[in-house]
N, C-alpha and C positions, 0 to 999 in steps of 0.2 A: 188610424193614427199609428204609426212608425213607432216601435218601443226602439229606445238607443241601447246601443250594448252599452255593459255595464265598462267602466272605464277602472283597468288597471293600473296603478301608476305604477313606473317605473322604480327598479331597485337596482341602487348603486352599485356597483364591482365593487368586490373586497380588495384588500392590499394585494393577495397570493394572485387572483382574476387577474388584475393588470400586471402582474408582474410575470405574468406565463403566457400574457400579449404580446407585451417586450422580448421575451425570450424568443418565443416564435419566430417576432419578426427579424432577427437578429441569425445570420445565416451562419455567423463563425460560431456564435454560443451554440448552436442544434449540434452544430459539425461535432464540436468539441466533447458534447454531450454524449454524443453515438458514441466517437472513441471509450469516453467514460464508462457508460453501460458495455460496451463492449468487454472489456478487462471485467468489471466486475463479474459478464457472464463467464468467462473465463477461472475467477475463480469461485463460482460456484461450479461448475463441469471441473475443477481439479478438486476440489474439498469432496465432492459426491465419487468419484474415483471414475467418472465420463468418460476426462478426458488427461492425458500425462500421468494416468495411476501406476504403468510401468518407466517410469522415468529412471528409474534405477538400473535397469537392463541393459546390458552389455550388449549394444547393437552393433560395434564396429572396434577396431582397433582402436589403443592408446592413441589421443590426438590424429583420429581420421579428417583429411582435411573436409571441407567443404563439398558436397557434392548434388546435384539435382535430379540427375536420372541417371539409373546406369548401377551395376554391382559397383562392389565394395571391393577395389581389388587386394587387399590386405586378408579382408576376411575370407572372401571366397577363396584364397590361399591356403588360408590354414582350415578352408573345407576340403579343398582338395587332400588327398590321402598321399604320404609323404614315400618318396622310396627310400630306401638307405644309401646312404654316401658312405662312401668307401671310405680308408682311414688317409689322412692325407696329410705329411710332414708340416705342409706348406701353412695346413690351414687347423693346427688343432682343437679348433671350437666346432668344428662340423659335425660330429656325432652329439655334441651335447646339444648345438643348438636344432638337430634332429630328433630329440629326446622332450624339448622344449615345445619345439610345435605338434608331436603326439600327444604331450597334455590338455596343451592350448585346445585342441582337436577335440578331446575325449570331453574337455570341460566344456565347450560348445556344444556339443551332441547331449550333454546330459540336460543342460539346460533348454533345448529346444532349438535353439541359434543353428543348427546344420542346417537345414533346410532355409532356413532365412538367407543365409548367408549366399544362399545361390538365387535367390530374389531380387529385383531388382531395389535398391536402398537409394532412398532419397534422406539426404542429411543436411540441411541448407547450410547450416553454420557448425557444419560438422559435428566431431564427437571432444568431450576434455579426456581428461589423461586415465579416466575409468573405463572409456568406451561409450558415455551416459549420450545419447543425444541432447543437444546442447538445447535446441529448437521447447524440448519435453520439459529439462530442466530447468529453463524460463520461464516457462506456464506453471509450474510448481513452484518456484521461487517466487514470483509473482504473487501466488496464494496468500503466500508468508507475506510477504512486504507490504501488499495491501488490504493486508488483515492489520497486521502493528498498525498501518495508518490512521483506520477505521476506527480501530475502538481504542485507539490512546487519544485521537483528538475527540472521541465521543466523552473521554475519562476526563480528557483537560478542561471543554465545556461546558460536562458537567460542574462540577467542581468550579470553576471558573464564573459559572450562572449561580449556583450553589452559594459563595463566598459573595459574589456584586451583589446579589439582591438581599442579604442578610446586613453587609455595611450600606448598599444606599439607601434603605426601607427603614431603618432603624436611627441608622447616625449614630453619633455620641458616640460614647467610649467601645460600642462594637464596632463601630467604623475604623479607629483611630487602633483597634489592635487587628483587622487586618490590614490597614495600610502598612501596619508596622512590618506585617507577614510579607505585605508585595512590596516593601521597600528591601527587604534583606532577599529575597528572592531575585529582582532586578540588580541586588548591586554588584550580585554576582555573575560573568560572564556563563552565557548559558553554557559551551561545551564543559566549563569548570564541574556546572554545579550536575551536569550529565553525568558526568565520570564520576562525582563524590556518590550521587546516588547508587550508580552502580558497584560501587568499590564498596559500599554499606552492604548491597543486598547481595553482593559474593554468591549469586549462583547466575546459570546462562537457560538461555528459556523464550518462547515468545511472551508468556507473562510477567517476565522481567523487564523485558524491553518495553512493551503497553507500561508497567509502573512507574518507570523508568521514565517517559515521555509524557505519560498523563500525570505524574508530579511536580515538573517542573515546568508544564506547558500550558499552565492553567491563568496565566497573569496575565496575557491579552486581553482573554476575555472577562479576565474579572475587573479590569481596566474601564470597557465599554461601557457593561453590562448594571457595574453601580452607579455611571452615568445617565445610565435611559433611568434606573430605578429612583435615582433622585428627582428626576424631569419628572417621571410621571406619579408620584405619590403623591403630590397638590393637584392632580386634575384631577377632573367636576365628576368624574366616574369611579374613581376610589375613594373618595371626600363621602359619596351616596351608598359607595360600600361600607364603610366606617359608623356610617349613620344606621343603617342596618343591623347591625353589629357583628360584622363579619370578620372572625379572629385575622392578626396577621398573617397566618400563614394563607389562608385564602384568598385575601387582598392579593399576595405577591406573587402567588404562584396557579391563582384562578383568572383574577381581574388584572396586574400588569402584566405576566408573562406573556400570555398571547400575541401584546400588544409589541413586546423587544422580541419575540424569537426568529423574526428574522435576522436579527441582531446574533444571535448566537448561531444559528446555521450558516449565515456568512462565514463567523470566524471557525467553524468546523469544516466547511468546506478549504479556508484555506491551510488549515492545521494540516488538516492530511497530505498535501501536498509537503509542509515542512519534514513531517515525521515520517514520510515515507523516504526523504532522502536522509534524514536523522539514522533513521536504521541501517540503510545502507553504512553511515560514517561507525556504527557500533560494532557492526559485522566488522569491519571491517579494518577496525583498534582491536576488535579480538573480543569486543563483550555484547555481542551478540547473540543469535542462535547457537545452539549447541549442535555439536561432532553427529551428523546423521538428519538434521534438518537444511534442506537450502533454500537461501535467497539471494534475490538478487546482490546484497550485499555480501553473504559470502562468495559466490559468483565473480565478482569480481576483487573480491581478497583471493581466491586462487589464481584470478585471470595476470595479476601483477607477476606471479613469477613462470607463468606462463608467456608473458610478453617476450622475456627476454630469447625464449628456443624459438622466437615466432609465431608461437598461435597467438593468433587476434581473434579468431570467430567467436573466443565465451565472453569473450568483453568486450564484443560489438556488439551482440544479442544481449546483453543484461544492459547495457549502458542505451542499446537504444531501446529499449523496453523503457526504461525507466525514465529515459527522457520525453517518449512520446507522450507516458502518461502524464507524465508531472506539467507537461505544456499544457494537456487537454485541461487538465483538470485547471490549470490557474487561468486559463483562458474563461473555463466557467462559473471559476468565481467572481471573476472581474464582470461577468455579465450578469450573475446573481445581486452584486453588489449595486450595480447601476440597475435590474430590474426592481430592487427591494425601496430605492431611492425616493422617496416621494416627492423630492424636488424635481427630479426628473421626469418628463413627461414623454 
């Protein structure tokens, strides 16, 4: 007699399961994705000091243009050892400005730069008006801008999750005093109520701008968020927590969060993307990072009066730094959004 194997039934995919099928299948969202993790690896290799920890080094003259292989003919200039000029009617800045490139000389050699400077210097997008490699200082810039990203839409989210499930779990008169909170909030144009917050907290900082961004960028999601909380406090699984008697806050934040937080990692994924160019616009009104931090936003508040002498290379490399990300990443929201979809199959 044949014993039958024992028969397993099968178990459903979860929401996240299909939704990381879709993804898969989906060859612009992976692409988009790489870029994504890319930058991110990016700034983790400049926060651990891997990669861009000397971005402040004086690799090349004031606004060296562009170069890819080959010395640095400015600098290996003023490596070379100068002879004296004789005194010349014609020309009397000669001896000074032979006074000028033995310091220039002596201050290279102190810092290490002599020897470099007879190396072969690759600078894609040249140096700004410091000498800084432009190339270094976008990867460190970068750090900054999608850090502010990160954790001011992690701050608005929260908050945002924080405030919808406390008005739509509750109702009544807690609901009707944060609406009141997100109608005074929306009626004000967002750069307005940007600039009041900042003009309050009168100091410059990355944790300004995070404040700054996670205060006023919380009423999307609190928008959503007390809509799924209203939907789902009558169904047949919170109804059975209730009956248990499991305090509100476990209801809202054990039994429906689960069920919305795709709902809130959408709108963080696409937060970032706003507040990453947010920072850019604070840098770059002037209430941004502070004198000795860069980002791409201030990057390109120097790069503006930079334009006018001609150099484009700091504000080609920050603009297109910041554009490539800001594609990736809303390409990948929009495919998170459609993979989270359950009407979509």
């Amino acid at each position: 007699m044949t014993q039958l194997a024992p028969h397993h039934p099968a178990v459903s995919p979860g929401l996240w399961t299909l939704a990381w099928r879709r993804l898969r299948a989906d060859r612009v969202a992976m692409a988009a994705l790489a870029v994504v993790c890319l930058f991110l690896l990016s700034v983790v290799l400049a926060a651990t000091g891997l990669v861009a920890a000397d971005w402040e080094d004086e690799v090349a003259v004031n606004y060296a243009p562009p170069t890819f292989v080959g010395p640095d003919p400015a600098l290996a200039a003023l490596a070379q050892p100068q002879r004296p000029v004789p005194l010349n009617t014609f020309d009397p800045l000669a001896g000074d400005l032979v006074q000028l490139r033995a310091q220039l000389q002596a201050q290279l050699a102190r810092q290490g730069h002599a020897a470099h400077a007879a190396k072969l210097a690759t600078l894609p997008f040249g140096a700004d008006k410091w000498g800084h490699d432009v190339i270094r200082k976008t990867i460190k810039g970068g750090q900054t801008s999608i850090v502010v990203g990160l954790v001011a839409a992690f701050v608005a989210v929260a908050l945002g999750t924080l405030f919808g499930a406390l008005s739509g779990f509750y109702g009544g008169r807690v609901d009707d005093l944060f609406n009141w909170f997100y109608s005074v909030f929306t009626a004000i144009p967002s750069i307005l109520m940007v600039l009041t917050v900042a003009a309050v907290l009168q100091t410059k900082g990355v944790l300004t701008i995070v404040l700054i961004l996670g205060l006023t960028g919380w009423t999307g999601p609190y928008r959503l968020i007390r809509a799924e909380y209203i939907k789902h406090k009558a169904r047949e699984y919170v109804l059975a927590a209730d009956a248990i008697g499991a305090s509100g806050w476990r209801k809202m934040f054990v039994h429906i969060f689960p069920n919305v937080s795709h709902v809130a990692l959408v709108q963080m994924s696409i937060l970032v993307v706003g507040f990453i160019k947010a920072e850019v616009i604070l840098s770059f009104l002037g209430f941004g990072v502070p004198v000795g931090v860069v980002s791409w936003g201030s990057m390109l508040n120097e790069a503006q009066n930079e334009l006018i002498l001609g150099k484009w290379w700091q504000l080609t490399a920050a603009a297109t730094a910041m554009a490539l990300l800001v594609t990736a990443f809303s390409l990948f929201a929009d495919a998170l959004r459609d993979a989270l979809d359950p009407k979509l199959k």
